[in-house]
N, C-alpha and C positions, 0 to 999 in steps of 0.2 A: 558579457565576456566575449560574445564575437565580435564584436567592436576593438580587438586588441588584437597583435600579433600573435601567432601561434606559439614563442617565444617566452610569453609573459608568463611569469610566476606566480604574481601578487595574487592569485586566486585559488580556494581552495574548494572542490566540492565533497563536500560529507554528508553521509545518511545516517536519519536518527534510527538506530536499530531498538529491540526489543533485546533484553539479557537471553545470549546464545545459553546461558547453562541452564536456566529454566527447561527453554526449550529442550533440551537434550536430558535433563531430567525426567522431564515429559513424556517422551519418546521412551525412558526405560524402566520406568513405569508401566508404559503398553507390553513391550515387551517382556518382563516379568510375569504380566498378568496373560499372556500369552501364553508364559514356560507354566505357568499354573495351572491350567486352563489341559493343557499338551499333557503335563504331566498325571493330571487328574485322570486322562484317557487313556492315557498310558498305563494307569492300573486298573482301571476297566477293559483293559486288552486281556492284560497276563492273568486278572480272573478270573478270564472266558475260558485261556490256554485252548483256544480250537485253532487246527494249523492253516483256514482260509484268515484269520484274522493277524496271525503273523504279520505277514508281508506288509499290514497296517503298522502292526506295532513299531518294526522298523523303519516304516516312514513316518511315523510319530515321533521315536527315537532322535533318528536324523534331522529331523526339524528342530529338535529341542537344541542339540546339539548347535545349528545354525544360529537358534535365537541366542543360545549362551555366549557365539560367538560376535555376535551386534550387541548385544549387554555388553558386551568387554571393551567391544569399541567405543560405545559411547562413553564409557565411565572414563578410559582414555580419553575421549573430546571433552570431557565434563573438567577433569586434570589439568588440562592445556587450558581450557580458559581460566581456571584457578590462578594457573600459576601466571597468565599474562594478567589477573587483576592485582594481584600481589607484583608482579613488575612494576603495574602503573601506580601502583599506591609509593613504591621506592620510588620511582623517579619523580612523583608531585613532589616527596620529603626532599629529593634534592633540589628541585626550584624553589622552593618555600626558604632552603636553608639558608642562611646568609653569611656566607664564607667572606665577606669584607675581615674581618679579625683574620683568620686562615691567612689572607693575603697580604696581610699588611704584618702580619708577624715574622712572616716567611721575607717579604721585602726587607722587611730591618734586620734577618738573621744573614740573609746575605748582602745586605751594607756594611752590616759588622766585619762580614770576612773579606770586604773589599772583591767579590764577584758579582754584585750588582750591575757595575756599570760596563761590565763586558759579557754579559749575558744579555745585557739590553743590545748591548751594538750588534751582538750574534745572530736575535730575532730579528735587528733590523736588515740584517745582510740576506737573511733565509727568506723574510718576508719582499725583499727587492726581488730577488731568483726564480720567486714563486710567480707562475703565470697568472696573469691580468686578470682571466676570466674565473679565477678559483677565489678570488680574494674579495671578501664581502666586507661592504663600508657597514662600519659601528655608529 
């Protein structure tokens, strides 16, 4: 690739990852067994009920609290990738489709009404106007 102008396209670098929602499954799983773990002490605090142990329970508290709050984030990160593998499954379905029919019924619905051939001249007047460097050869 350094053999090529800085310029050049035709190249693409991608990393093979590991599925992010495992991961992130993973991760709230730990923390789960964190808030279980936190919470189990947490009632081991209150049925001591001694007031040097307080100040514990509320920082047991407050953590649980923290962790409930990275639980929620990741189950949001777990969503967002959901929904971007559900993106990528619709947009395969559209490469795959094959809209030739689509295109060729829509061409003959407007030769029928006699807009065909001035809709063709329109893109060729739009595609003239259109600058050089935006316009990709088919």
């Amino acid at each position: 690739m350094s053999e090529y102008s800085e310029s050049e396209i035709r190249f693409n670098l991608m990393a093979v990852i590991g599925d992010r929602r495992k991961d992130l499954k993973d991760r709230i799983g730990k923390v789960e067994a964190d808030i279980a773990r936190l919470t189990s002490r947490l009632a081991e605090l209150r049925l001591e009920d001694k007031e040097e142990l307080r100040a514990e329970a509320e920082a047991v508290q407050t953590e649980i609290g923290q962790l409930s709050n990275q639980r929620a984030d990741l189950a949001y990160k777990v969503q967002l990738e959901d929904g971007k593998f559900e993106r990528y499954k619709f947009d395969n379905a559209l490469r795959k489709h094959n809209f030739i029919p689509l295109i060729y019924q829509l061409a003959k619905a407007l030769a029928g009404k006699g807009t065909l051939a001035p809709a063709v001249e329109e893109a060729k007047k739009k595609a003239q106007t259109r600058p050089q460097d935006t316009q990709q050869p088919f």
